[in-house]
C-alpha positions in Angstrom: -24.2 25.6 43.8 -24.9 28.3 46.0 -25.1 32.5 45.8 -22.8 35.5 44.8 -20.9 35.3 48.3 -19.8 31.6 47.1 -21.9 28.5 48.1 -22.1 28.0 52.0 -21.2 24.8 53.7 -21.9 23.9 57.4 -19.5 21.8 59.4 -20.8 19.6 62.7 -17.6 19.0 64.7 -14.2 20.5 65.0 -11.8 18.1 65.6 -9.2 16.6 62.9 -12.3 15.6 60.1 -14.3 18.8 60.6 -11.3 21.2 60.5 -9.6 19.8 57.4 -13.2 20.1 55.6 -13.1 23.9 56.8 -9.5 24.4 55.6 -10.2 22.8 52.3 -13.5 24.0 51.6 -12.8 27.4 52.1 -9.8 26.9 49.8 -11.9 26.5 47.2 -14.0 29.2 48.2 -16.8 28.3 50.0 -17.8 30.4 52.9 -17.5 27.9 56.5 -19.1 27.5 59.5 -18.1 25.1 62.1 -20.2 24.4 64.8 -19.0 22.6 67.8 -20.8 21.5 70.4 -17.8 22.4 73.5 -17.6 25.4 74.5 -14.1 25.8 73.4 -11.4 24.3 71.7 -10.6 21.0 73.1 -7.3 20.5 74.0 -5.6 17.6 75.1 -6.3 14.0 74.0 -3.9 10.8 73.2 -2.1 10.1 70.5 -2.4 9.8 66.9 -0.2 9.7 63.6 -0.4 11.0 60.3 0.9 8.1 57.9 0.5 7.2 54.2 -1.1 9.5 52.1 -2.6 12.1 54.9 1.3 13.0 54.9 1.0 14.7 51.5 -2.2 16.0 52.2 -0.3 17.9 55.5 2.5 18.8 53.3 0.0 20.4 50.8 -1.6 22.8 53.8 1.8 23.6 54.5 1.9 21.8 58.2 4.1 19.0 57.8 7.2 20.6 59.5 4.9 22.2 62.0 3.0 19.2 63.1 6.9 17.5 63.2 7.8 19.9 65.7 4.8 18.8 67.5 5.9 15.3 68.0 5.0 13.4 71.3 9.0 12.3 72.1 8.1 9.0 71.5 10.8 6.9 69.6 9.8 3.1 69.9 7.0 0.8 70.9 7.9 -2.4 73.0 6.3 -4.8 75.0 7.3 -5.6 78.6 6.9 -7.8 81.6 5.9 -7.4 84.9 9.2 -6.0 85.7 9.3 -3.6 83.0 12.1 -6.2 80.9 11.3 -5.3 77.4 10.0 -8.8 75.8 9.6 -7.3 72.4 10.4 -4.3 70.4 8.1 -3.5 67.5 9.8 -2.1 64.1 9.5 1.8 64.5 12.1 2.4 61.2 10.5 4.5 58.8 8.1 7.3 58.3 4.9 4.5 59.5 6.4 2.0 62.2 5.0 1.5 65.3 6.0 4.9 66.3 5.4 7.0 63.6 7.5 9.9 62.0 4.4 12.1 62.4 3.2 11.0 66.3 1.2 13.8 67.6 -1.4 14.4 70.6 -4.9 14.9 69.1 -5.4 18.2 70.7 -2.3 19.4 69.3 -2.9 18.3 66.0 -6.0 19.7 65.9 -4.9 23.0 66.8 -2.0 23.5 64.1 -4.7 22.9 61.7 -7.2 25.6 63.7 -4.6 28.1 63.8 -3.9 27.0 59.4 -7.3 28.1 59.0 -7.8 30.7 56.2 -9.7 33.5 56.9 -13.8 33.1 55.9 -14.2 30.5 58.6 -16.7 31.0 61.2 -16.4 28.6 64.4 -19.3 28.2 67.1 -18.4 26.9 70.2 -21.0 25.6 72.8 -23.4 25.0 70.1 -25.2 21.9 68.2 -27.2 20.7 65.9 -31.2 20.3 67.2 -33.0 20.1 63.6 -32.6 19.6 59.9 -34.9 20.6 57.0 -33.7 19.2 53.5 -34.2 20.9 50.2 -33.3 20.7 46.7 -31.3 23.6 46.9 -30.1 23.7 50.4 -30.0 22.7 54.4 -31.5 24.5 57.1 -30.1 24.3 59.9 -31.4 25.6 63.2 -29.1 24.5 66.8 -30.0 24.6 70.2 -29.3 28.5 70.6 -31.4 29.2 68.2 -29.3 29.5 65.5 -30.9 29.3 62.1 -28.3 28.5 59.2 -29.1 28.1 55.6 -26.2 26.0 53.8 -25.7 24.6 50.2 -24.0 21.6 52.1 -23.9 20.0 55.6 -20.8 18.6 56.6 -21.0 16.3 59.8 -17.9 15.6 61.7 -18.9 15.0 65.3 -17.7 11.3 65.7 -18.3 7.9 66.7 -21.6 8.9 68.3 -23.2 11.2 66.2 -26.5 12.7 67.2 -26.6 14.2 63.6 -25.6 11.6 61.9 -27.8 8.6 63.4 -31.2 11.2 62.8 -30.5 11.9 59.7 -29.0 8.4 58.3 -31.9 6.2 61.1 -31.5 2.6 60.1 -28.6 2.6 57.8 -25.6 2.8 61.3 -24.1 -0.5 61.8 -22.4 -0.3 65.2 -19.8 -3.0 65.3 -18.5 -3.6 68.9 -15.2 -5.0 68.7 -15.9 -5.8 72.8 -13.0 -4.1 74.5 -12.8 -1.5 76.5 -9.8 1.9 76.8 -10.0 4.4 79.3 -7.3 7.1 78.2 -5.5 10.0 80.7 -3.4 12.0 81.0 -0.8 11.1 84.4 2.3 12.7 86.2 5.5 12.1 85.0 8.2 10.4 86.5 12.0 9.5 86.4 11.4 5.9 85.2 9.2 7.5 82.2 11.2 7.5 79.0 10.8 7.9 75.5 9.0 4.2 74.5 5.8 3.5 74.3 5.7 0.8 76.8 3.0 -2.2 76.6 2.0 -4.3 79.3 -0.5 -7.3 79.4 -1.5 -9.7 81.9 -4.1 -12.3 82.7 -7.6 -11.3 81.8 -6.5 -9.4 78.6 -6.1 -6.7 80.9 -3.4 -3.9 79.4 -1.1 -1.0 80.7 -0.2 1.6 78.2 2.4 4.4 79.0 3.3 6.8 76.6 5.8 10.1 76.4 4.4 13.5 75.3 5.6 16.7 74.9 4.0 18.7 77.6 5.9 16.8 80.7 3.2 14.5 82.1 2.5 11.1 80.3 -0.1 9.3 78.3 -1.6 6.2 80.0 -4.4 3.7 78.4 -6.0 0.6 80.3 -7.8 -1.7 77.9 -9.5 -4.8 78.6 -11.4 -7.5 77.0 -15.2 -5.6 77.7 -18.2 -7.1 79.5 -20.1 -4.0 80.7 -20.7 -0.8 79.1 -18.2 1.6 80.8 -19.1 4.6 78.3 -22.7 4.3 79.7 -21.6 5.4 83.6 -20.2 8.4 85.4 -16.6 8.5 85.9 -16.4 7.6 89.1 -18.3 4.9 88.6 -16.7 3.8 85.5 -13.2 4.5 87.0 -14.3 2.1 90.6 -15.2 -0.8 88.2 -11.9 -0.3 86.2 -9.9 -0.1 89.4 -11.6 -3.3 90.9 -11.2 -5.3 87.7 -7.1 -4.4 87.6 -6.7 -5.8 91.1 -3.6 -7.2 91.2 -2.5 -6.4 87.7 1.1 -5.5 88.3 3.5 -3.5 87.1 2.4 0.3 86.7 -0.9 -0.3 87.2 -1.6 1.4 90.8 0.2 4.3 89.6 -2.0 4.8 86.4 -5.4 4.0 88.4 -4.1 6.9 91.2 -3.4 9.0 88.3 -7.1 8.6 86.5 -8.2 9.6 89.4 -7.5 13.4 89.7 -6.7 13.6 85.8 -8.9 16.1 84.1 -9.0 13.9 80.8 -10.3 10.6 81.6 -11.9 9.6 78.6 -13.6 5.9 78.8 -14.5 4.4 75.6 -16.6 0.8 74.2 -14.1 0.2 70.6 -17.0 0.5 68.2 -16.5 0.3 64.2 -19.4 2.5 62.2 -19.8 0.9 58.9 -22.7 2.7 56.3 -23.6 2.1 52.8 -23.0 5.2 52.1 -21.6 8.6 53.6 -24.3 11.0 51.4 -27.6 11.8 51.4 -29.1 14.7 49.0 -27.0 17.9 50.7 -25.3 16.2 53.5 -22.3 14.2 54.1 -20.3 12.8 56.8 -16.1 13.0 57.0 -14.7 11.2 60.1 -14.8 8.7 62.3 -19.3 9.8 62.1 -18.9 7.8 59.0 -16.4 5.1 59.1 -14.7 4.8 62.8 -12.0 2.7 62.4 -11.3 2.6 66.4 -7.3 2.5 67.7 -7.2 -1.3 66.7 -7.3 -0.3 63.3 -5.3 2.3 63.6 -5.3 5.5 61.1 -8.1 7.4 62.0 -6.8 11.0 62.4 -5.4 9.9 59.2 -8.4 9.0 57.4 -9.9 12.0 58.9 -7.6 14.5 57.5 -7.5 12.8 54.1 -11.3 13.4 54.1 -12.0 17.0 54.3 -9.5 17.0 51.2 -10.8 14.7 49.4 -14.2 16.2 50.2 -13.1 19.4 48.7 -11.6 18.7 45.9 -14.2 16.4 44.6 -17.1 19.5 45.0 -14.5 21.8 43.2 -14.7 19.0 40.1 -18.3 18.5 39.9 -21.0 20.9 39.7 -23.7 18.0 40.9 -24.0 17.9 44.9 -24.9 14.1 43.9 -21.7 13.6 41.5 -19.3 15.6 44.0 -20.3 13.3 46.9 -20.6 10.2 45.0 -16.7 11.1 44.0 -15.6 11.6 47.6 -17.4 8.3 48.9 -15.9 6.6 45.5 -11.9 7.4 46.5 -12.6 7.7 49.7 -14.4 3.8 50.4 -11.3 1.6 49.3 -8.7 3.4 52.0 -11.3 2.8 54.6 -12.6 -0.6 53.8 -8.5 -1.3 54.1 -8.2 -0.5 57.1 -11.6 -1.7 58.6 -10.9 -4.6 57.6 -8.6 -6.3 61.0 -6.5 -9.3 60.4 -8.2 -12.8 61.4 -7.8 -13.3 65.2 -6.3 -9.8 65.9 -8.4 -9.0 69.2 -7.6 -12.5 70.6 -3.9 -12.2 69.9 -3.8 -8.6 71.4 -5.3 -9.7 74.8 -4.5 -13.2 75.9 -6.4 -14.2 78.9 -4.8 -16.6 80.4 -1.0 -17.1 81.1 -0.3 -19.5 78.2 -2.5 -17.6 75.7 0.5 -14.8 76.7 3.4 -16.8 76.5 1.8 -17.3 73.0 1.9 -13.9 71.9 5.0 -13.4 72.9 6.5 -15.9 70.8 3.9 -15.1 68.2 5.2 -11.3 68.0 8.8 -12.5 68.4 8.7 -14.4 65.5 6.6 -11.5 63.5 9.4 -9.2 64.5 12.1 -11.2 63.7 14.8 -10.2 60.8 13.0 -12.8 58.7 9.4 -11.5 59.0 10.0 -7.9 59.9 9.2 -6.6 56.2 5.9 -8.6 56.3 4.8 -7.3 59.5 5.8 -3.8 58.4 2.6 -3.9 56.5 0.2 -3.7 58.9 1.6 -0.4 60.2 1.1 1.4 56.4 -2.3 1.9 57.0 -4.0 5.0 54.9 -1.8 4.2 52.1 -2.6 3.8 48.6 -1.2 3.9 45.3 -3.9 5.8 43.8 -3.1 10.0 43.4 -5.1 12.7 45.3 -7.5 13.6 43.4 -6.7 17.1 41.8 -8.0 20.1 42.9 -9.6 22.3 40.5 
């Protein structure tokens, strides 16, 4: 597959999935390039851990101390009141608590694996893909400069909303919205910021999220229960309704809304799950949260999108089929993603209580799940990406 300079691959996206299937590819000697639709490397972003069995895959490019020395600060995860009174402190002991071992910005992640790159990859910023034409043999690609790429594969990584991915795969994208809303940013520090991840919820399933980082500012989510699609309006739009639904939230929740709005991050987000019946199609294949998001509530997708471009790799390196190699990738691939996708019975309900009995539930609800007696159980739910099963071998 592919000509004397080694077979060609084109990656859409370079965030976490479409950098670990440049990485790997080229590893096993295919010539890379990664388009990417910014016109440069986005930094920044909240944050994401690596757990179960993307930490070997990080320790087999050689990152795992490196991406350590990256962590956010964060050491815990607890739930408080109106006063900031912890209520309940979620288990972080081990390498996948609540805070993980491996906690990391996005943008920072990314970026230890750009700089890991080998050489033979090609990036293009402030590019994307306009058209497609499928062969036997190979994919044309031609993007809105006017680029015009022959590859032996096309790798899509852009993301829950693919442009690439929902032409290429019409009518087989089943949006899932889990109905909840996140607008993410990036906030000033201050003295009464620590090193928790603190979690704050009041009536109308409305939530405060602060969070340390490593860069001296903090990390601040609002989520919400979602009625309106935020994702569709401008940001100051978005940002007016957000402030006028937190009226008289409490706690830190002035602060954040001041914060969003001179923050140059402010990212606004619908929770969507994308489920497919399948992730191939002749010479193309997605890696990422453009095949599988998982969204935040299920937690482990920067995992399952490192995992991919590994897994991707090292099942074309097996096979000399395009058809068998992808069909291998979706096969070990499906199981750790279907885990994952698959939320607990009630889990959106119990994570935003709307009324103030529905929280004086949860809090006896996660008391009780936290407690010495259940701890171990409730451990689980925080192993996600985690399997049994060995990486699959590269040849």
């Amino acid at each position: 597959m592919g000509n004397e300079l080694g077979p060609h691959a084109i990656v859409s996206g370079a965030s976490i999935a479409g950098l670990s299937a440049a990485y790997w590819l080229r590893r096993t000697g295919w010539e890379v390039t990664v388009i990417e639709r910014a016109a440069e490397f986005r930094d920044g972003g909240q944050n994401v851990d690596v757990r179960g069995v993307a930490r070997e895959v990080l320790d087999r490019m050689g990152l795992f101390d490196a991406v350590k020395a990256l962590n956010t600060t964060e050491t815990k995860a607890v739930f408080v009141d109106g006063r900031g009174r912890v209520t309940v402190e979620l288990p972080s002991d081990g390498p996948d608590g609540a805070t993980a071992e491996l906690e990391v910005l996005r943008g920072d992640f990314a970026r230890a694996i750009l700089d890991q790159l080998p050489p033979g990859v090609e990036i293009v910023y402030g590019d994307t893909i306009a058209d497609t034409v499928e062969r036997e043999d190979s994919v044309l690609v031609t993007t809105t400069t006017g680029r015009v790429l022959r590859a032996d594969l096309l790798v899509i990584a852009e993301g829950v909303r693919s442009a690439t991915r929902d032409r290429l795969f019409d009518g087989q994208v089943d949006r899932r919205p889990l109905g909840i809303n996140m607008v993410f940013g990036t906030i000033p520090r201050t003295a009464g910021d620590d090193d928790r991840w603190r979690w704050y919820s009041t009536v109308g399933g409305r939530q405060v999220h602060l969070r340390p980082d490593n860069h001296g500012t903090t990390r601040a989510i609002l989520s919400y229960p979602r009625d309106e699609d935020l994702a569709a309006l401008d940001r100051d739009e978005a940002l007016a309704r957000v402030r006028a639904r937190y009226a008289g939230a409490g706690w830190e929740t002035e602060r954040v809304l001041d914060g969003f709005d001179t923050s140059e991050d402010v990212y606004v987000d619908g929770l969507t799950q994308i489920r497919m019946p399948t992730w191939h199609r002749g010479r193309v294949c997605l890696v990422g949260d453009a095949a599988w998001c998982v969204t935040p509530m299920g937690g482990g997708g920067a995992s399952l999108a490192l995992t991919s471009g590994y897994v991707l790799a090292a099942s074309l390196a097996a096979h000399r089929s395009p058809e068998a190699a992808l069909t291998a990738y979706e096969s070990w691939m499906r199981p750790l993603v279907d885990s994952v996708q698959k939320l607990p019975p009630g889990v959106v309900r119990l994570a935003y209580p709307r009324t103030r009995l529905g929280l004086g539930v949860r809090t006896l609800v996660m008391r009780a799940l936290t407690s010495p007696l259940l701890a171990p159980v409730t451990a689980r739910f925080t192993r996600v990406a985690d399997t049994h099963r060995p990486l699959p071998p590269l040849a």
